[in-house]
DSSP file (Angstrom, degrees, kcal/mol; ACC not computed):
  #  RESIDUE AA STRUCTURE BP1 BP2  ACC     N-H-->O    O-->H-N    N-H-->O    O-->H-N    TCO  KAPPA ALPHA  PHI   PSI    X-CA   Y-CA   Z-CA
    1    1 A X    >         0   0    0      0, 0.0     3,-1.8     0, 0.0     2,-0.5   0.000 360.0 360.0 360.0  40.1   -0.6   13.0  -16.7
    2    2 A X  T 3   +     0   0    0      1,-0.2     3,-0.1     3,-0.0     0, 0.0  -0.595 360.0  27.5-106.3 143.1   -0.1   16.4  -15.5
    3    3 A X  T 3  S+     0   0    0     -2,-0.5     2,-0.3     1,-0.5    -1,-0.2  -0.015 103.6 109.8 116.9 -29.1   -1.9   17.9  -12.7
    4    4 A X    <   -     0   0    0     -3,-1.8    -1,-0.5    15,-0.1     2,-0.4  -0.709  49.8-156.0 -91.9 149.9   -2.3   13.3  -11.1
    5    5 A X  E     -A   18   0A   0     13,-2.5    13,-2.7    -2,-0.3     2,-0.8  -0.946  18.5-113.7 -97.8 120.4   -0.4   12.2   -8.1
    6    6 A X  E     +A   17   0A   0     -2,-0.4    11,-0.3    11,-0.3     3,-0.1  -0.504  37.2 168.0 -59.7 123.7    0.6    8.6   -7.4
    7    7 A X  E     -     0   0A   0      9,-3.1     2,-0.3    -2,-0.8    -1,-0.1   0.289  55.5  -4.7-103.7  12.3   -1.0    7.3   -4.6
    8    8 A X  E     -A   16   0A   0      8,-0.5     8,-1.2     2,-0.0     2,-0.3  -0.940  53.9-118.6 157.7 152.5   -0.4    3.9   -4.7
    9    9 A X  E     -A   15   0A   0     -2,-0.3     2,-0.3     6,-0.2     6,-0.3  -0.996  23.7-154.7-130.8 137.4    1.0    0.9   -6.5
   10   10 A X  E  >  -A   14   0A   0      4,-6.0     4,-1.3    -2,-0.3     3,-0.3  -0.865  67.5 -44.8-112.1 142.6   -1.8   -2.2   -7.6
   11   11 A X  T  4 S-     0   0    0     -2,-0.3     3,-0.1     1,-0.2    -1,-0.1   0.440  99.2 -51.9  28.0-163.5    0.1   -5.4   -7.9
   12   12 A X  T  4 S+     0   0    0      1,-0.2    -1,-0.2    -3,-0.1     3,-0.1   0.765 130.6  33.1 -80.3 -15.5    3.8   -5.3   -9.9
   13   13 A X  T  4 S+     0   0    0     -3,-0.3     2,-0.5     1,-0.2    -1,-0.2   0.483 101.1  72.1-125.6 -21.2    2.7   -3.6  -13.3
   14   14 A X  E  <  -A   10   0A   0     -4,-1.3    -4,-6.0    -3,-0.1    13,-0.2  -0.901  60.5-154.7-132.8 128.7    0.1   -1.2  -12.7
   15   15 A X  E     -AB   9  26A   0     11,-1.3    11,-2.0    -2,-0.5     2,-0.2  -0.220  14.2-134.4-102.5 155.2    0.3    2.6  -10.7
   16   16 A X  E     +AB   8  25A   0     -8,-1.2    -9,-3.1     9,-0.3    -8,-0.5  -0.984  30.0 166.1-108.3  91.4   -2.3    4.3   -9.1
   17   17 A X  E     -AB   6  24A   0      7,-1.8     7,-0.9   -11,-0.3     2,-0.3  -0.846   9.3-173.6-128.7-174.7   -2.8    7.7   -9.6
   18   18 A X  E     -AB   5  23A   0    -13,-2.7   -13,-2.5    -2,-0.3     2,-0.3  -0.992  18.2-161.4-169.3 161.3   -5.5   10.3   -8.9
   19   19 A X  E >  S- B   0  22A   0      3,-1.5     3,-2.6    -2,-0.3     2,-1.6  -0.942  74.4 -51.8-133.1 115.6   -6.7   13.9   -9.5
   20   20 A X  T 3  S-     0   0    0      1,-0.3   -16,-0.0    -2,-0.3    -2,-0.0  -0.189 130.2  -4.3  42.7 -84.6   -9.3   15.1   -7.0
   21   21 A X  T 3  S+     0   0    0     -2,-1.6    17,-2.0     2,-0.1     2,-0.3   0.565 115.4  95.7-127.1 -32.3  -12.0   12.4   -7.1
   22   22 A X  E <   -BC  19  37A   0     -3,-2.6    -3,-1.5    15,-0.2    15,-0.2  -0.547  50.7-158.8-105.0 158.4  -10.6   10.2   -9.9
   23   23 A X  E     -B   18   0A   0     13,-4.6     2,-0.3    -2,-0.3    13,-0.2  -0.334   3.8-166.1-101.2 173.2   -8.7    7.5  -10.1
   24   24 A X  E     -B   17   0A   0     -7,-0.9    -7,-1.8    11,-0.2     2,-0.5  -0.814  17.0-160.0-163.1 157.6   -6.5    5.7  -12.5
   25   25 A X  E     +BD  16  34A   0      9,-2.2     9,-1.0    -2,-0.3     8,-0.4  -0.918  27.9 172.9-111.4 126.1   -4.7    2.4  -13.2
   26   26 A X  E     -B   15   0A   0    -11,-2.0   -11,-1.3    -2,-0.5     6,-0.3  -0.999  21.9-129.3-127.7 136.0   -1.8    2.9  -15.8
   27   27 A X        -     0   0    0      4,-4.3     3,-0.3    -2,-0.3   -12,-0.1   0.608  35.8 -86.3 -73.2-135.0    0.6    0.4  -16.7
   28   28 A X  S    S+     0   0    0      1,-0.2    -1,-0.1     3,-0.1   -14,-0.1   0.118 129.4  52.0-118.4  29.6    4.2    0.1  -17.0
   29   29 A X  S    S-     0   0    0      2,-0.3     2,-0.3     0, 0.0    -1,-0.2   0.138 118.0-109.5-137.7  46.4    3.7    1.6  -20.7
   30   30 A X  S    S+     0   0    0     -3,-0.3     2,-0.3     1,-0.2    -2,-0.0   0.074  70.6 135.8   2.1  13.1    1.8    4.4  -19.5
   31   31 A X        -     0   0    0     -2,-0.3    -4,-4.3     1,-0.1     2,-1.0  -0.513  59.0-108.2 -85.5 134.0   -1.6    3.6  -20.7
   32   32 A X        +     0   0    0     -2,-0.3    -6,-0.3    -6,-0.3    -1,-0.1  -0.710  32.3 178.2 -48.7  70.2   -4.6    4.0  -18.9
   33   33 A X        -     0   0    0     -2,-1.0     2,-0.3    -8,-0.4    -7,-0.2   0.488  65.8  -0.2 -57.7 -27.8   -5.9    0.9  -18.0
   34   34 A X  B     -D   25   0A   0     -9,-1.0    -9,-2.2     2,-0.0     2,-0.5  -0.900  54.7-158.1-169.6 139.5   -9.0    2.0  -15.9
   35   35 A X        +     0   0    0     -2,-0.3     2,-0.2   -11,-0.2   -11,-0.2  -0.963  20.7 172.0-145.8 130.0  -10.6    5.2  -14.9
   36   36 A X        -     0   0    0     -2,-0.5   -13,-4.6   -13,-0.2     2,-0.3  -0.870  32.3-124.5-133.9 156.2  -13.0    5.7  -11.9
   37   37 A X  B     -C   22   0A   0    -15,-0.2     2,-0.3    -2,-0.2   -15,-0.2  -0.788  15.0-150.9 -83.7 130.3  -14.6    7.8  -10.0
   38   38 A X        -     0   0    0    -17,-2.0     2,-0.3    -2,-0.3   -17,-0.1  -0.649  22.0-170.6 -89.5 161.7  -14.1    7.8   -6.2
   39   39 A X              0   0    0     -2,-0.3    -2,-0.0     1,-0.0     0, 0.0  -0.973 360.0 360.0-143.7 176.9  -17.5    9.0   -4.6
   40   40 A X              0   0    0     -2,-0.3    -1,-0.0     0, 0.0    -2,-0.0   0.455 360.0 360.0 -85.0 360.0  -18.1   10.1   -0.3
């Protein structure tokens, strides 16, 4: 994950982090659970 910040925590299991524009959901096993795009 290098290079994402956490920004956020969604509900008890799953992290927020994000790299410029994108997002991502990871769990508490690090796996990627969702990955989005923000757009303006």
């Amino acid at each position: 994950m290098r290079g994402w910040k956490h920004i956020d925590n969604f509900g008890e299991s799953l992290k927020i982090y994000g790299k410029g524009e994108l997002r991502r959901l990871v769990d508490d096993e690090g796996k990627v659970v969702i990955e989005y795009r923000m757009e303006n």
